[in-house]
C-alpha positions as CSV (number, residue, x, y, z in Angstrom):
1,X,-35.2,-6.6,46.3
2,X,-33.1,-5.9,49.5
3,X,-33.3,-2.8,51.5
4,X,-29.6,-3.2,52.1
5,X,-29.0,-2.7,48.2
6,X,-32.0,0.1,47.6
7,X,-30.5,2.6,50.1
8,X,-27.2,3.7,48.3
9,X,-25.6,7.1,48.9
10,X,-23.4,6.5,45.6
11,X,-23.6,9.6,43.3
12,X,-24.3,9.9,39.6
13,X,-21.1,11.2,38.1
14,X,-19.2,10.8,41.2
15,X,-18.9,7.2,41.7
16,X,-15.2,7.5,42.4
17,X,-15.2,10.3,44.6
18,X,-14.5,10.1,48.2
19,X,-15.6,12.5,50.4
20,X,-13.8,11.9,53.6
21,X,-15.4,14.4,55.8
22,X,-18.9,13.3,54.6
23,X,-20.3,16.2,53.8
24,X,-20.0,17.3,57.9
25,X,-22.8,16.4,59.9
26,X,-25.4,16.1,56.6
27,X,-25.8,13.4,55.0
28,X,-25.6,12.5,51.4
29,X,-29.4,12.5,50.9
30,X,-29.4,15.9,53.2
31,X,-27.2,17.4,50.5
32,X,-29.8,16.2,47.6
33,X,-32.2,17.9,49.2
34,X,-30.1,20.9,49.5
35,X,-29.0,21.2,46.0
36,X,-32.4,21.0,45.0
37,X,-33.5,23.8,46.9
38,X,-31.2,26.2,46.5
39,X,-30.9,24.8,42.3
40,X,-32.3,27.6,39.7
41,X,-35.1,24.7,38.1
42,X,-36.2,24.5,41.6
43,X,-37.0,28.5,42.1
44,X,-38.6,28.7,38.6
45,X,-41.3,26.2,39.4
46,X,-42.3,29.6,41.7
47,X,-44.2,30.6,38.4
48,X,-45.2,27.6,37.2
49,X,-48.8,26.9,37.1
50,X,-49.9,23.9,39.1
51,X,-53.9,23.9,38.5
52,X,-55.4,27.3,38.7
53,X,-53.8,30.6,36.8
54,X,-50.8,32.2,38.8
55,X,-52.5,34.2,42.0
56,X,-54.0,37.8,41.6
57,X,-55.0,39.2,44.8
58,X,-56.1,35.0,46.3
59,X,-53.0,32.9,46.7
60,X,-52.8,29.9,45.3
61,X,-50.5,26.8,44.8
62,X,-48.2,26.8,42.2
63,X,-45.1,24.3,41.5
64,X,-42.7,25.1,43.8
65,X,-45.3,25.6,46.6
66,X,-47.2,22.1,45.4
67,X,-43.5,20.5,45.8
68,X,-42.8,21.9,49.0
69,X,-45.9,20.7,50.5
70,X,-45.6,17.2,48.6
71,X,-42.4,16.1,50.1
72,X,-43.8,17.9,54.1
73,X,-45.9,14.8,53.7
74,X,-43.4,12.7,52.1
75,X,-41.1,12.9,54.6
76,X,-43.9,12.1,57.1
77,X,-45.0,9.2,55.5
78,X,-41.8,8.1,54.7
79,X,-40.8,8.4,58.9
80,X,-44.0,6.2,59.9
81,X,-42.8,3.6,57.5
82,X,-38.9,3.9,58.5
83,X,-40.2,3.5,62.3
84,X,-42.2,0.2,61.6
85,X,-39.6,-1.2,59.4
86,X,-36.5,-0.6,61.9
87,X,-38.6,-2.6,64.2
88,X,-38.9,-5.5,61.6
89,X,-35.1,-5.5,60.9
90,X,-34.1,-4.7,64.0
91,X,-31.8,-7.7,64.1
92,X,-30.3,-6.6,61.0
93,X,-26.9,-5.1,60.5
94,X,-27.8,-2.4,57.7
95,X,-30.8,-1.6,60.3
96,X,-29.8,2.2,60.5
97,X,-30.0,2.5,57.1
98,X,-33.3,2.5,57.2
99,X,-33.2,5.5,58.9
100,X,-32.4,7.8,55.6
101,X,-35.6,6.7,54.0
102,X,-37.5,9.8,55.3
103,X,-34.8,12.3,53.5
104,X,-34.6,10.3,50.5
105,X,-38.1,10.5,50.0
106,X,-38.3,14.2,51.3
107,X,-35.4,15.1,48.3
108,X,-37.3,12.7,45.7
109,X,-40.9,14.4,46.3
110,X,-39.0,17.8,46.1
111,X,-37.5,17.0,42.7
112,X,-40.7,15.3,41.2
113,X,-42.1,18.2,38.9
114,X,-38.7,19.6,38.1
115,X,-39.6,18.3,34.5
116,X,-43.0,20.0,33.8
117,X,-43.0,22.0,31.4
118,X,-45.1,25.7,31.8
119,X,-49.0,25.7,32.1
120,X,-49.7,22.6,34.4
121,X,-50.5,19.6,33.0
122,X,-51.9,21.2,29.5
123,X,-48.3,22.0,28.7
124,X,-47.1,17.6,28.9
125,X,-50.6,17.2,26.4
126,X,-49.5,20.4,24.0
127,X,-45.9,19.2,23.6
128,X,-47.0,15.7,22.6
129,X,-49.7,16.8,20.6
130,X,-47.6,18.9,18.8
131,X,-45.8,16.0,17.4
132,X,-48.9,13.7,17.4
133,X,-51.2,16.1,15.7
134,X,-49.5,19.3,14.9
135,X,-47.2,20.7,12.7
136,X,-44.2,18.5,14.4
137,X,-46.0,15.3,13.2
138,X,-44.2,16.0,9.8
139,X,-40.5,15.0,11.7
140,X,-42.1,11.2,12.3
141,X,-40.0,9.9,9.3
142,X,-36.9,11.4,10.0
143,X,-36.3,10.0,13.3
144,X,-36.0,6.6,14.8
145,X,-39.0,4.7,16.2
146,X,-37.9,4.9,19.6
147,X,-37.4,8.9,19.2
148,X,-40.5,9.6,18.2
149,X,-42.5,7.8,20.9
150,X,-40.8,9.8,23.5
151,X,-41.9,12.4,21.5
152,X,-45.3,12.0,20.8
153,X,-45.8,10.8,24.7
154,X,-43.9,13.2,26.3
155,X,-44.0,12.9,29.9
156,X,-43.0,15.0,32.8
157,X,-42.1,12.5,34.9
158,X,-39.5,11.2,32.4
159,X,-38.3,14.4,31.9
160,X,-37.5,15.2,35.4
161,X,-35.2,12.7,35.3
162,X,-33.1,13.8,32.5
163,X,-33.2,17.7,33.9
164,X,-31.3,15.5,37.2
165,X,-29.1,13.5,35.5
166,X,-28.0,14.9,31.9
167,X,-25.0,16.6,31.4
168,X,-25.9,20.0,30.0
169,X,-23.1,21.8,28.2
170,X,-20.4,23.2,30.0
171,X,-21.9,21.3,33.2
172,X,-20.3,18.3,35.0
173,X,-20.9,14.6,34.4
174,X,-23.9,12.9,36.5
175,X,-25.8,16.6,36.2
176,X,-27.2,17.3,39.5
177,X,-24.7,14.2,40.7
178,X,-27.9,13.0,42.9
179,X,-27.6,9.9,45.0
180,X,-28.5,6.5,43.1
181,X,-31.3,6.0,45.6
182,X,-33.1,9.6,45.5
183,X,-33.1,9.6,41.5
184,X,-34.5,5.8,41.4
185,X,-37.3,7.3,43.7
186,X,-38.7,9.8,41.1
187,X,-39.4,7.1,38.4
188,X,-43.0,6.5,38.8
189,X,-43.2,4.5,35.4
190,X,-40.0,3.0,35.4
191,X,-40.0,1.3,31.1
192,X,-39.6,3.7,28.2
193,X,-41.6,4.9,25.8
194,X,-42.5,2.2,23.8
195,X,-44.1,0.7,26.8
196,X,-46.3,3.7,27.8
197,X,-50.1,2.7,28.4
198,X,-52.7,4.3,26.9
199,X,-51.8,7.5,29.4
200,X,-48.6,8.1,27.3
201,X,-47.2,7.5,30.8
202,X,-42.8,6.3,30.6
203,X,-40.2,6.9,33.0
204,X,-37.2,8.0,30.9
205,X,-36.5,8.9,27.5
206,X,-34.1,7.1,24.7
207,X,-31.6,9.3,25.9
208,X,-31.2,8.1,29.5
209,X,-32.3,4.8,28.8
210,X,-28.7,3.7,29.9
211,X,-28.6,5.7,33.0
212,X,-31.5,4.6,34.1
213,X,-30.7,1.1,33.5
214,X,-27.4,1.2,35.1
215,X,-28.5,2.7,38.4
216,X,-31.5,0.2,38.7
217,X,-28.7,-2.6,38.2
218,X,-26.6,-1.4,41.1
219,X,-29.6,-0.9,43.6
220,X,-30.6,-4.6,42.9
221,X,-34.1,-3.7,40.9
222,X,-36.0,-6.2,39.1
223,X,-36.1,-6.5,35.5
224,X,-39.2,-7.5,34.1
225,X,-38.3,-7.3,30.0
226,X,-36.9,-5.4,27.5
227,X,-36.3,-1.9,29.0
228,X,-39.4,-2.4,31.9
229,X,-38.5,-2.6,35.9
230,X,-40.3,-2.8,38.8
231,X,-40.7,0.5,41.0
232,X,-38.0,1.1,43.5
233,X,-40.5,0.9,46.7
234,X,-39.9,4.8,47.7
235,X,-41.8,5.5,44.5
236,X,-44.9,4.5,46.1
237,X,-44.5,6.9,49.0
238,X,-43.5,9.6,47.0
239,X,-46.7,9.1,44.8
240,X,-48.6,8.6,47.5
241,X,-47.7,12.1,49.3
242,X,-48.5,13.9,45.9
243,X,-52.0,12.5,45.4
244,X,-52.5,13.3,49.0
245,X,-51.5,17.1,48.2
246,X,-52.8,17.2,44.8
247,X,-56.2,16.2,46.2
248,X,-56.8,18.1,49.2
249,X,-54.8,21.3,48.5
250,X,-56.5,20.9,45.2
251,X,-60.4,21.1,46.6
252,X,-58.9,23.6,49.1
253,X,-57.9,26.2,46.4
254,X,-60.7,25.7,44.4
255,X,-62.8,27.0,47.8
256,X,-60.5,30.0,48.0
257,X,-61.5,30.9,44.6
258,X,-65.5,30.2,45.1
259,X,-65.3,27.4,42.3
260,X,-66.5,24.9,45.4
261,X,-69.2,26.6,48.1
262,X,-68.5,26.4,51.7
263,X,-71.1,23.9,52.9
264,X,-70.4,21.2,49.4
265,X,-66.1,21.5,50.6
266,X,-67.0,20.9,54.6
267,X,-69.3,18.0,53.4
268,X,-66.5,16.3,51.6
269,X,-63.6,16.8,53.6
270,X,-66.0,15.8,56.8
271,X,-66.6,12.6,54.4
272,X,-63.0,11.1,55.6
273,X,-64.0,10.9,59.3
274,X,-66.5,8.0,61.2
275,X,-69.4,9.5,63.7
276,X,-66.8,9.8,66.6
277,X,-63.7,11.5,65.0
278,X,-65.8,13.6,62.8
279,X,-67.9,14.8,66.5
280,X,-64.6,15.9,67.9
281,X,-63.5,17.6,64.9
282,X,-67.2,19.6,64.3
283,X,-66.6,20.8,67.9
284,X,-63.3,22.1,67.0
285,X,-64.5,23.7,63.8
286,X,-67.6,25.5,66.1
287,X,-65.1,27.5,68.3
288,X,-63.6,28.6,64.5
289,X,-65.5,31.5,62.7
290,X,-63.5,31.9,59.8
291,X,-64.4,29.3,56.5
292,X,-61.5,29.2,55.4
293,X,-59.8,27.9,58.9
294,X,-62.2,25.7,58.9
295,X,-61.1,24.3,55.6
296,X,-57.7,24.4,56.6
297,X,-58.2,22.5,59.8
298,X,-59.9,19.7,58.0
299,X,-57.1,19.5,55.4
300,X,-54.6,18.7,58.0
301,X,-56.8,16.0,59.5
302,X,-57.1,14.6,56.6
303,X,-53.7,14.6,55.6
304,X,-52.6,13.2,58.6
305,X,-55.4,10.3,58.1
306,X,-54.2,9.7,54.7
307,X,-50.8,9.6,56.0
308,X,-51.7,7.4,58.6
309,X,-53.4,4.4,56.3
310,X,-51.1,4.5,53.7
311,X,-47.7,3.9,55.9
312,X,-50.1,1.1,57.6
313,X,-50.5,-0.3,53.4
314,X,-47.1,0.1,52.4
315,X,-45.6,-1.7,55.9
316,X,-48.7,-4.4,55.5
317,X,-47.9,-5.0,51.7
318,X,-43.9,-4.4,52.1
319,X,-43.0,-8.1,50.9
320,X,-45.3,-7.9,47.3
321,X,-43.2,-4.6,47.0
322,X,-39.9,-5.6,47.3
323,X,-41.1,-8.7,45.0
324,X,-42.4,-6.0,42.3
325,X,-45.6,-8.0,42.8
326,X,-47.6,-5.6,44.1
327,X,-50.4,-3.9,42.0
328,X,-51.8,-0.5,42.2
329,X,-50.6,2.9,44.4
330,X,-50.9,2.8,47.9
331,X,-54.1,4.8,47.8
332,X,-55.9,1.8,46.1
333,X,-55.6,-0.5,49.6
334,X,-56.3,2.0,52.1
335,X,-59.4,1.7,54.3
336,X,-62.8,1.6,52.1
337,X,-64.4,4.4,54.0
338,X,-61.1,6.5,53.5
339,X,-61.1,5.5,49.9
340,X,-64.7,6.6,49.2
341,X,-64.1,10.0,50.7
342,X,-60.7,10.5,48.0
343,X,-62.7,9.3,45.6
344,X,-65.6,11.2,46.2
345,X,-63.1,14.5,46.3
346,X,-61.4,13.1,42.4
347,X,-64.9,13.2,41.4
348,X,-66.3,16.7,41.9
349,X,-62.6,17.8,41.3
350,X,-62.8,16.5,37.4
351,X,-66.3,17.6,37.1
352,X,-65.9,21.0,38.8
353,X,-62.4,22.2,39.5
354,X,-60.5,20.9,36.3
355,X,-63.5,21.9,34.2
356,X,-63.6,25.4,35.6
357,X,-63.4,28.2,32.8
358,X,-60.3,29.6,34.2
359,X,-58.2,26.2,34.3
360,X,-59.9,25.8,30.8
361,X,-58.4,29.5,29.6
362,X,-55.2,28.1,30.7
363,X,-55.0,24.7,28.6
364,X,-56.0,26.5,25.9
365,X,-54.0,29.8,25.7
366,X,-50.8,27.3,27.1
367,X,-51.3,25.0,24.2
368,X,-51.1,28.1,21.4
369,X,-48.5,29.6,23.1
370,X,-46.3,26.0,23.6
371,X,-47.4,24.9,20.2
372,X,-46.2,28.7,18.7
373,X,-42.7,28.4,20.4
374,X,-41.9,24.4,19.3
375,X,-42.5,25.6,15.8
376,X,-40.3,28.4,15.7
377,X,-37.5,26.9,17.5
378,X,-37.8,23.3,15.8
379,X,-37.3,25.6,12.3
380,X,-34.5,27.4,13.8
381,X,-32.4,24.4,15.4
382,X,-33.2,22.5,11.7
383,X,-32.3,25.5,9.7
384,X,-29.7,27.6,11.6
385,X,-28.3,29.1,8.7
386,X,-31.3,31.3,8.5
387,X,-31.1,34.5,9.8
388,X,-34.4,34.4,11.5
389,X,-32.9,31.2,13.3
390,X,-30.0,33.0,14.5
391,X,-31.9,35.9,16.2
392,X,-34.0,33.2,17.9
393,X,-31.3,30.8,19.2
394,X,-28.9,33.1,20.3
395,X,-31.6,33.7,23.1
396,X,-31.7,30.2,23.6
397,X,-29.0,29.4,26.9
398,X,-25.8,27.7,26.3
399,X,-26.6,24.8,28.3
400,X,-28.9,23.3,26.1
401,X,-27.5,21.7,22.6
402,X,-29.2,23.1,20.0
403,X,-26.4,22.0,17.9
404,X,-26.6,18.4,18.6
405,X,-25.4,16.1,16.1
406,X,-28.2,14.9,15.5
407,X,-32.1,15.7,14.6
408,X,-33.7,14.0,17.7
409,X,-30.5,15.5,20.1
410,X,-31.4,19.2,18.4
411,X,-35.4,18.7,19.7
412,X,-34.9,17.4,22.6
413,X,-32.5,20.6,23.1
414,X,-35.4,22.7,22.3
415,X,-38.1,20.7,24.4
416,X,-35.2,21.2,27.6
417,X,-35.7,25.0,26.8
418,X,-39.6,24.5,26.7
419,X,-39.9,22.9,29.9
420,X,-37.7,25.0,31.8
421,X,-39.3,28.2,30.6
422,X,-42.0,29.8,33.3
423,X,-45.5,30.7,32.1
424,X,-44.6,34.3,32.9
425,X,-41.5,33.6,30.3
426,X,-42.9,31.6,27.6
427,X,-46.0,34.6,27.0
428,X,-43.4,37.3,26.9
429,X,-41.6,35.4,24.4
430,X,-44.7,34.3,22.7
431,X,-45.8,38.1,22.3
432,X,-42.2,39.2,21.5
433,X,-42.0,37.0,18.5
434,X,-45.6,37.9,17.5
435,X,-44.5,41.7,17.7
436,X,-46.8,42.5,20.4
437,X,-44.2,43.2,23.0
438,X,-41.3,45.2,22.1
439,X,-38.5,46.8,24.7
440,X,-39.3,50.0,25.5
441,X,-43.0,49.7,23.6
């Protein structure tokens, strides 16, 4: 693959436009990055639960703030790389282009939960299991193979994609109209379903299988078989900057909320450092009383550390990526002390923080509540004549299809009104259709 052909500012829906003011003095992947943040899925990832149950009185990360912080780093990461690699092509006429990798990459980490569907990562299991295990495993015959593995695997990932790119009713062609580049960036798993490892990992669903396959064409990405690419190389800086946030900010909250003690989350974050670094950084910490400064100081050390050794990965292993050759995420090459130190924090984060009885509460009142909502509005987009299933989907927005011609195009118009509900909204509907919430009650 060429960099020359990966960086494209060509839109999705627009390819015949012309803008001949160019946007004024933003560029095109400025303007992704604007229409994502000022876009309404954008705002409702505000109450959309990352790890821990939306804040009480201790703040801590959600969606929207988890994104913001993701594509902070990703834009960092993605600077140190452009820096090296403008050096390397210096001689190069598309040279500057390299330049736009940072905002790419700052837009794509922005945009790379828009898909998740309420209650963390519990809400991705409950909608597959539903069709897996639940009551929505009786739909299997009546759809197509294909359908029903992007069912039964449903995937977050994939689904951001289509919440970027489909044309909702009464919207415009190309959805979001996002630049080729920024939406090939988001694909961490770039095959369909019927490829998905034993993670139930994909990258897009049936029903952008084209799209997909028509911008990975024009940015020159390699085919490996039937429906399978290779990663467009931002992908491994944007996962790289969210299993840098996921796993610091991660441990970090989990502090805040006394699931970690003060003394166990110092020893593991001071884990990242050698004698001398770590020396420099204890005397720091000793002019700092409060804990949870401390903690914070720490977090940006080792973000920037993490920051540093992957760039240093990504530039050292930069021909294996553009061959689609290279194996693993950047994470997996850095430094072995570095490595030991994540790995040591992923350990005592599945045994203590995703464990903890109040992520627990959460997967398991998120999973009744999704599993609830699928069944009522699966019966009501199969059997609208009812008059059950005309109360219920005339709360269902226009935009999503509920009419579809077909079986699989009426679930997937449901599952688009799953995953863009927020926890706080899917309860109150969950209640109101239980009769435990009425207006004025």
């Amino acid at each position: 693959m060429c960099w020359n052909r990966l960086i494209c500012d060509k839109r999705l829906g627009l390819e015949h436009y012309t803008d001949n003011n160019n946007g004024g003095i933003r560029s095109d992947f400025q303007r992704d990055y604007d229409r994502l943040v000022f876009s309404s899925p954008f705002r409702r990832l505000q109450n959309k639960t990352q790890v821990f149950p939306l804040p009480g009185s201790i703040f801590v990360h959600n969606r929207l703030t988890h994104s913001l912080e993701v594509s902070s780093v990703g834009k960092s990461l993605a600077r140190e790389v452009s820096t090296r690699l403008r050096e390397k092509y210096s001689d190069e006429v598309w040279v500057d282009k390299l330049y736009d990798i940072d905002e790419i990459v700052s837009a794509a980490c922005l945009a790379h939960d828009l898909g998740n569907p309420p209650f963390g990562h519990s809400g991705e299991k409950a909608i597959s299991s539903f069709f897996s295990e639940g009551e929505g495993a009786a739909l299997e015959q009546l759809l197509s193979a294909e359908e029903w593995k992007d069912l039964i695997h449903f995937e977050g990932n994939a689904n951001s994609f289509r919440q970027l790119v489909h044309q909702f009713a009464g919207r415009r062609p190309g959805g979001f109209a996002m630049t080729y580049s920024m939406l090939a960036s988001i694909v961490k798993y770039p095959y369909s379903s019927a490829h998905a490892n034993e993670k139930g990992k994909f990258g897009f669903f049936t029903s952008e299988k084209s799209i997909f396959e028509h911008i990975a064409n024009e940015l020159g990405i390699i085919k490996r078989g039937e429906d399978q690419y290779v990663r467009h190389p931002l992908v491994y800086l944007v996962e790289a900057a969210d299993d840098i946030c996921y796993q610091v900010m991660d441990l970090e909250d989990a502090h805040k909320l006394k699931i970690v003690n003060t003394r166990e989350t110092l020893e593991l974050m001071l884990g990242f450092f050698k004698s001398e670094r770590k020396e420099r950084i204890q005397e720091v910490m000793n002019n700092v009383a409060d804990k949870n400064e401390k903690v914070g100081y720490l977090r940006s050390c080792i973000i920037g550390t993490l920051v540093k050794e992957c760039a240093e990965v990504f530039v050292a292993h930069e021909d294996e990526i553009l061959s689609g050759t290279f194996s693993g995420c950047l994470i997996d090459h850095i430094s072995d002390h570095t490595k030991n130190a994540y790995q040591a924090c992923s350990d005592l984060a599945y045994d203590k923080i995703y464990r903890a009885s109040s992520v627990v509460e959460i997967d398991l009142g998120g999973n009744q509540i999704i599993a609830f909502l699928m069944k009522k509005l699966i019966d009501a987009v199969r059997f609208p004549e009812k008059n059950y299933s005309q109360l219920l989907l005339s709360k269902v927005p226009q935009q999503y299809e509920v009419h579809a011609p077909t079986l699989f195009g009426k679930i997937q118009a449901v599952l688009d009104h799953m995953s863009a509900m927020t926890d706080v909204y899917a309860l109150d509907l969950y209640r109101k259709l239980n009769g435990m919430s009425l207006p004025a009650v």
